[in-house]
N, C-alpha and C positions, 0 to 999 in steps of 0.2 A: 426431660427424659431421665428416669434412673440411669443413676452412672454404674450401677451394678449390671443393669441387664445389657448396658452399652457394652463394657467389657466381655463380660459372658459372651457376648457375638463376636466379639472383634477378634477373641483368644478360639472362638469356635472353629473361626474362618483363618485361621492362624498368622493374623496378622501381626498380634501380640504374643509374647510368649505370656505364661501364667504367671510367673515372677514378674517380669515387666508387667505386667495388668495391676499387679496388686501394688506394687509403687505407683503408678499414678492414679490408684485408686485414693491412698496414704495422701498424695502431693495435693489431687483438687479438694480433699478435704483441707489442709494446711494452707490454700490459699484462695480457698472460698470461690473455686471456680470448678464450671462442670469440666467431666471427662474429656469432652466433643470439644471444648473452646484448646483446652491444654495440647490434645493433639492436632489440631488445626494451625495452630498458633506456633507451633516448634515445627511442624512437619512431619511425628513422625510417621506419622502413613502417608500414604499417598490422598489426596484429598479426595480423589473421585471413587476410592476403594472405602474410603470413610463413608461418603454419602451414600453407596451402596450399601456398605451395611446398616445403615442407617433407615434408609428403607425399605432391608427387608423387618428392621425391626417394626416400624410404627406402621406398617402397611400400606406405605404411599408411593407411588410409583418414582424412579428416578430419570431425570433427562439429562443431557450436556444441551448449551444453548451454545448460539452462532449470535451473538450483537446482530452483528449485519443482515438477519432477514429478519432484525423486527421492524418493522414500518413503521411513521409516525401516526398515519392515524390509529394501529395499535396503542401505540404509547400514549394517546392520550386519552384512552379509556382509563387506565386508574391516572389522577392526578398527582404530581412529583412531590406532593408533600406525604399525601396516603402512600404513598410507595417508598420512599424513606421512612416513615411511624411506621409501618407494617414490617417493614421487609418484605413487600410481596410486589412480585413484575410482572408486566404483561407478554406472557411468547408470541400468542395467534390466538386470530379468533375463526373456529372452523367453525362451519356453518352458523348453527345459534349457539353457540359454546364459545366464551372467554378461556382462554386455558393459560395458567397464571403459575412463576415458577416463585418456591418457597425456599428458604433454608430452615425453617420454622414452621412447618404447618400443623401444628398443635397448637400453635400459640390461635385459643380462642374468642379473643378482641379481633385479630386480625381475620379470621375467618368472616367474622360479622361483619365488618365492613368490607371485606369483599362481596358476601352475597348483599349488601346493599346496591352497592355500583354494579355487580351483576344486574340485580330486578331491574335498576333503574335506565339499564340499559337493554332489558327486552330478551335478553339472554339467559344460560345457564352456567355455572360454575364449575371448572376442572382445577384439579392441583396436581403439581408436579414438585416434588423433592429435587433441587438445583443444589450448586456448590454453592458455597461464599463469595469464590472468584467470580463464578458467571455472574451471582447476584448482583454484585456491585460494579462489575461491566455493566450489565443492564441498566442502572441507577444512572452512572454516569454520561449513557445515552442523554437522559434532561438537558446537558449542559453541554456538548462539546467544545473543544479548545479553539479552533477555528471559527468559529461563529461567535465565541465571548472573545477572543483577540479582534476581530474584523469590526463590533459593536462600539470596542475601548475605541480603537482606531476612528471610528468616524463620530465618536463623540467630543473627539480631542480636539482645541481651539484652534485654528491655524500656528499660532507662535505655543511655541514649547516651550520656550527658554527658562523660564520660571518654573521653579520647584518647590513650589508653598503647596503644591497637592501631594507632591511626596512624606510632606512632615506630620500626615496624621495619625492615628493613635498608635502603636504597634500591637497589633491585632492578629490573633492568628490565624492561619491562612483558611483555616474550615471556618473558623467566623468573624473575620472579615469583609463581609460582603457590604455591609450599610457602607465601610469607608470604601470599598471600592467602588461602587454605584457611582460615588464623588470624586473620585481619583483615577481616572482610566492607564493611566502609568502602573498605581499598583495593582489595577487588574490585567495588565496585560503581564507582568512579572507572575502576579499569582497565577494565573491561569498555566502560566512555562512551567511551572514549578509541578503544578496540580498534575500537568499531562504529562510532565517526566514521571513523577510515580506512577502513574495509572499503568504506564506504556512500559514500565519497567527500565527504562533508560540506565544508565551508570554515569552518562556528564552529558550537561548540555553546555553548549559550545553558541555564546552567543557574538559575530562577529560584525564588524562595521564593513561594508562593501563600497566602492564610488560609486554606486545609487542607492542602496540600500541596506538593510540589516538585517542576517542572515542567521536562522535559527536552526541548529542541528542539533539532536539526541544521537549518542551512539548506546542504540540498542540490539544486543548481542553480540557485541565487538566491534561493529558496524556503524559509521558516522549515517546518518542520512536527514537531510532536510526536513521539516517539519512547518517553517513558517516565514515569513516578508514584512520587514518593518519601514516604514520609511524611512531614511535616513534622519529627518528631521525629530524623530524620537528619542534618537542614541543614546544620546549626553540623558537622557530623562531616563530612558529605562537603568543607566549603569549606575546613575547616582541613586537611585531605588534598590538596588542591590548592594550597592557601601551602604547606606544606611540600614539595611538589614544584618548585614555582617559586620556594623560598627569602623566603618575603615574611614577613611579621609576622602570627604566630599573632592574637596578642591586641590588635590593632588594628581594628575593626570599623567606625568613625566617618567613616571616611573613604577616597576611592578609591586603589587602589594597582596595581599595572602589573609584569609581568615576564617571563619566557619561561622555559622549560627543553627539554630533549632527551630523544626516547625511541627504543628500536629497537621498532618494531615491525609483524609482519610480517616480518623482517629487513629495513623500510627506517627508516632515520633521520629522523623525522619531528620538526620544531620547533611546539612550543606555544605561542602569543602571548598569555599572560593578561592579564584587566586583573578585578578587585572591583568594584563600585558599590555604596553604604548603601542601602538603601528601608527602610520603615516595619517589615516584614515580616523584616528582614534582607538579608543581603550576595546579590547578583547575580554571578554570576560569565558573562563570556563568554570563552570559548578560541576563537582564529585556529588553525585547523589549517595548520601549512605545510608539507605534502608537495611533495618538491621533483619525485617525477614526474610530479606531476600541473600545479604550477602552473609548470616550467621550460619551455616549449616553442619549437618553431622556431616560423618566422612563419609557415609556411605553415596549420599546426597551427590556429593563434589564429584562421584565417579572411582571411590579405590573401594574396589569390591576383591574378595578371593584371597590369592595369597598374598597381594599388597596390602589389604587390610587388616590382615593379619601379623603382618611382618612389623606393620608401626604400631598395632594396639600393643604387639611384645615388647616395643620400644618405651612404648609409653608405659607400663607399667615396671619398669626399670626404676631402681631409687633414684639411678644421676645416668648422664652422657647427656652429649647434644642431637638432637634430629635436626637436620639441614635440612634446607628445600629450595630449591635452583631453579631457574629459568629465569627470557628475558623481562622484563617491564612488559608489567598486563597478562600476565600468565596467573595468575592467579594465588601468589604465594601465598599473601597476607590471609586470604580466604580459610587456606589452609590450617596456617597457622592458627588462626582464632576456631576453628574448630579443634584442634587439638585440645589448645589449652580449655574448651568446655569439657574435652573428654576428661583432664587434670584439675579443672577449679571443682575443688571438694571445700567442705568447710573445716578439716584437718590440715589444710594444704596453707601457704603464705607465698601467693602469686602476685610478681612484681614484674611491671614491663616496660622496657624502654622503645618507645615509637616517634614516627616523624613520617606524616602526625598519627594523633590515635583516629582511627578510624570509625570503629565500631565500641560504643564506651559500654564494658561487658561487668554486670554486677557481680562482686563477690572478687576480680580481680584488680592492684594498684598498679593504674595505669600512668606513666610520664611522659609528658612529651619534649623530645631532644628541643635546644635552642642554640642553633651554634653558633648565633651572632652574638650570644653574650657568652659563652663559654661552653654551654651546659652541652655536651657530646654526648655520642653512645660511649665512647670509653670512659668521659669523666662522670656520667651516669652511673655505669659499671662496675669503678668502685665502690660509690655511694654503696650501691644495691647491696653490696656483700654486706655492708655493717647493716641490712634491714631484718636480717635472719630468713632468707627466703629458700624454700622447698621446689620450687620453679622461676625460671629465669627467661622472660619472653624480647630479644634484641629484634627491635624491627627489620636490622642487615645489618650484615658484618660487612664493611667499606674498605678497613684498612688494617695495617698492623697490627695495630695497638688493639682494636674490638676485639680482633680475632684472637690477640695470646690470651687477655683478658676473659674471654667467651670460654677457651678451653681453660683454660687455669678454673673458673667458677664450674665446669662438669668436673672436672679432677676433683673437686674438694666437696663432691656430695651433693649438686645440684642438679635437676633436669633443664638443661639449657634448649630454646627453641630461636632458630633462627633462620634466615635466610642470606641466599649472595648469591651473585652471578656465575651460571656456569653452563654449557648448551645441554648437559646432559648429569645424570648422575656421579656415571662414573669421572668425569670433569672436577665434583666436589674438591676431591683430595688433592692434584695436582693445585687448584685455586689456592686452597690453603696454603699450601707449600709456597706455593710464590708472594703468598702474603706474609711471610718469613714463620709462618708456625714452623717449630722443629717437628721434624717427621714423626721423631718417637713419642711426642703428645700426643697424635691424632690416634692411635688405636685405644688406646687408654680414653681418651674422651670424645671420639663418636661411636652414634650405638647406627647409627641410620641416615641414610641419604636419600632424600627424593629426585627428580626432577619431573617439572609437567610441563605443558600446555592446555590451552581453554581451545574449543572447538564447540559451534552452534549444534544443540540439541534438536532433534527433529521433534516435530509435535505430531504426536503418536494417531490421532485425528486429520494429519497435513500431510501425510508421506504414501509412496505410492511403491508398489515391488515390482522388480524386473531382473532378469538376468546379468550379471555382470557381463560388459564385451573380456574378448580371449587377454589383453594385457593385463586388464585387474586379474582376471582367476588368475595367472600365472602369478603376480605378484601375491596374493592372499597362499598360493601354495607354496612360494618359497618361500615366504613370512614363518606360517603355519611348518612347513619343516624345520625349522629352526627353532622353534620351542620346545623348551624343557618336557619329558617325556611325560610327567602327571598332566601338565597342561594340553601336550597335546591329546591326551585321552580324553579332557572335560567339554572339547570344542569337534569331536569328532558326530555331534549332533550336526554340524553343517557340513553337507557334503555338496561334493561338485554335482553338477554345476554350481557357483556361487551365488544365492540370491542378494543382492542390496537393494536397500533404499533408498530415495530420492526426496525431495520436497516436490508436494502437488501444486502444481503451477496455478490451480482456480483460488489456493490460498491466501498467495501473495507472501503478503509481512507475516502471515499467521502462521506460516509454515514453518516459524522455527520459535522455539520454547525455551528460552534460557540458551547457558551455556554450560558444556561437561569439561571437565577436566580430563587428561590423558596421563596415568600416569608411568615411572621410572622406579623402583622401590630397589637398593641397593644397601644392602646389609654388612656390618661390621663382623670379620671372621680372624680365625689364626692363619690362614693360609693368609688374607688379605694384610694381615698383619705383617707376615714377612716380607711382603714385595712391600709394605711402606719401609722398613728400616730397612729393605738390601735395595732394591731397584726400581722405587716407583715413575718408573715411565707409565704412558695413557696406555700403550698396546698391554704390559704387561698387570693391569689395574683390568680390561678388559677382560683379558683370558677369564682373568678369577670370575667375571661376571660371569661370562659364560660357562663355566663349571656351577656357578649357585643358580643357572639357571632362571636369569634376571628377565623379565619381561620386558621385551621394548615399551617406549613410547607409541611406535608404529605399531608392533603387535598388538598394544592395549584399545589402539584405537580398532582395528580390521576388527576384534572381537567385539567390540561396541558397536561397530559399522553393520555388520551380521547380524548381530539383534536387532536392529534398529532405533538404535539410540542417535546414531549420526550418519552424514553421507560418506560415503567413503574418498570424494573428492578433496573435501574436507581432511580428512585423517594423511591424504597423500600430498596436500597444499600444508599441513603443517609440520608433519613430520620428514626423516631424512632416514635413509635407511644405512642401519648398521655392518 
């Protein structure tokens, strides 16, 4: 497709502004790639608003598919090699019509052997314009994970004990199949590996039980089971994963830690391992880090309005620190690394100290701490100042020393980004303080405080509407009076009664799409200034909030709840009211 006339639609339908169009117009010339992949590929539209425009350009109709009501005998009208060459899948066949969904249906090779396996099958040919996502759900119907783990399982020898089928070639995981056919160990790993990405997972959790061996993804924040190994497998499946991570076959005593790289899917996805001893045997949990899923813009993660606002002014500051608080699994790092894509320019010299690096981002110099040989975030910290750096990214400030160090490099002309513990925004400062920063550093070197939480996104196809009962309205109006008086003008589209959303119960798992961020945006000021150098206690750190008119966490969720972005149970299970 011309990426001109892509554009021209997408700036029509005001997706793009005119400026943005013409830069990624600039960008897939300079890297040899169309419009359609670049904005696919980052996110920055939404995907199903891409394929729509999409098809009102070339003429072809658009659908959303469900996996689960294509049938197998469907599926085995095109064969899984034609449907992998083609990109083309089969939805239903109504009456005498194949009706077959595309993300390509221009592509004229593919056409032709569709109407082949039409004729040959007595029928006629429809097309449908499909997303990427759904296509390659479809695809992955050929193969489920359940049925290649139950095959590995019953082709494995009664004794296991031997692992001369683990040592062959290291192959990667999209084409490794000849050696897995011969090694059911590393099909039953690859297959774990394959279904966490498909399934979007963030760790799977693979544990030894006294019968058996228990396979869990937590997808959406959420642990849940996924598969049963015999116990008789363990020691084979764990030594399959130290060899892929490079770690120590014959060390079982004790915990060990390490990562490695796989293509798969054709994307490069990093695995974060780490072993644990229990009674039972070794634990293994794996960090899945897909960087499309965990790299996002901000608007992406959930800070829209005037928190997005309030950190893009931060960000464009020469120097000061942005802080971002909450517990473990809230989503800092997320943040963070979207930040610094807003900051990595090619005028810029972005250095980061992390543990570990997570997502490995080009154009920025990433380090990863080692404190078992010395290498700290503070004694990193140093270092960093003699590299000449314009941004300074500290995976967390832990103690003391990070902390004076952290402020001392924004004092002296650096954008510092960091993270640390604290239940809420206005929490940041008093943290500090106790971590012995002197008071009168912090107005001088911070610009901006975050805090979040992560809450399950509804999926906008999965959710159902109803009236809130009388204790939520009450709670969403006395939420809603307490917001700052522009705000409350912008949400005065929802009126009482309150409606929320729920998750449709015929969904199931399907009913929730990710996770959102909730967030806290708390700004550096001269009033805030004087209660740090005369009296910062929490309540009188508060007040100022409430005069700058800070949006709770709770408030940020109830206006995401309202739209339907999330349930509102949800927003009330995670948050605490002010």
């Amino acid at each position: 497709m011309d990426n001109n006339i892509l554009l021209n639609s997408l700036i029509a339908r005001a997706l793009l502004s005119a400026e943005d169009g013409q830069k990624l117009l600039t960008e897939s010339v300079q890297l040899s790639k169309s419009v359609e992949d670049i904005l696919s590929d980052r996110r920055l539209i939404p995907e199903v608003e891409l394929a729509k425009a999409k098809s009102e350009i070339i003429g072809v109709p658009f659908t959303t598919v469900d996996p689960k009501t294509i049938t197998e005998e469907v599926r085995k009208l095109i064969p899984e090699n034609t449907a992998q060459t083609y990109r083309a899948v089969p939805l239903k066949l109504e009456g005498k019509m194949l009706v077959v969904g595309m993300n390509d249906p221009q592509n004229s090779s593919a056409q032709e052997a569709l109407r082949f396996i039409a004729k040959q099958n007595q029928v006629s040919l429809g097309v449908y314009l499909i997303t990427r996502s759904d296509l390659d759900a479809v695809l992955r119907l050929y193969s489920s994970y359940e049925s290649d783990v139950q095959k590995a399982i019953r082709s494995l020898d009664a004794d296991v004990s031997g692992h001369d089928s683990l040592r062959v070639r290291r192959a990667s995981i999209d084409q490794g199949r000849d050696a897995e056919e011969d090694a059911p160990i590393i099909k039953i790993v690859s297959s774990t590996l394959k279904s966490a990405v498909e399934q979007g997972a963030s760790d799977i959790h693979i544990e030894p039980q006294k019968d058996r061996v228990r396979v869990r993804f937590r997808l959406d924040g959420e642990l849940r089971e996924v598969a049963t190994f015999p116990l008789k497998v363990h020691d084979a499946i764990v030594s399959r994963v130290k060899i892929l991570t490079d770690l120590k076959i014959d060390e079982s005593r004790v915990p060990q830690d390490g990562r490695f790289r796989d293509t798969i899917f054709g994307k490069d996805i990093d695995f974060r391992v780490s072993t644990f001893p229990t009674p039972v045997g070794e634990k293994v949990a794996i960090r899945v880090l897909d960087p499309t899923v965990g790299l996002k813009n901000i608007e992406n993660l959930g800070l829209v309005g005037r928190n997005a606002k309030t950190i893009r002014r931060a960000v464009e500051r020469p120097y000061g620190m942005i802080l971002v608080s909450g517990p473990t699994g809230s989503g800092k790092t997320t943040t963070i690394y979207s930040l610094l894509q807003i900051l990595n320019k090619e005028d810029r010299n972005i250095v980061s100290l992390e543990d570990p690096v997570e997502y490995f981002v080009d154009g920025v110099n990433q380090s990863q701490v080692k404190p078992e040989i010395g290498y700290t975030f503070a004694s990193g910290l140093r270092q960093i100042v003699r590299q000449d750096p314009d941004v300074i990214m500290v995976g967390e400030i832990r103690d003391n020393e990070t902390a004076e160090l952290a402020v001392h490099a924004a004092l002296t002309g650096q954008i510092v980004l960091s993270t640390l513990h604290a239940n809420n925004a206005i929490g940041v400062i008093p943290r500090l303080i106790d971590m012995g920063v002197e008071p009168f550093l912090i107005p001088s070197s911070v610009n901006v405080m975050l805090a979040q939480r992560l809450v399950r996104r509804l999926n906008p196809n999965c959710r159902e509407v109803l009236e809130a009962p009388p204790e939520i309205q009450e709670i969403i109006r006395t939420e809603f009076a307490k917001l700052p008086k522009d705000i409350q003008a912008s949400v005065t589209k929802f009126r009482p009664p309150y409606k929320i959303y729920r998750p449709s119960e015929k969904c199931g798992r399907k009913a929730f799409a990710g996770r959102i961020a909730l967030f806290e945006v708390f700004e550096m000021t001269r009033e805030l200034e004087l209660i740090i150098n005369t009296d910062p206690t929490e309540s009188k750190i508060y007040e100022e909030a409430k005069r700058q008119g800070v949006i709770t966490m709770r408030q940020d969720g109830i206006i995401k709840a309202l739209e339907g972005a999330v349930s509102i149970e949800d927003i009330l299970r995670e948050t605490t009211e002010s």
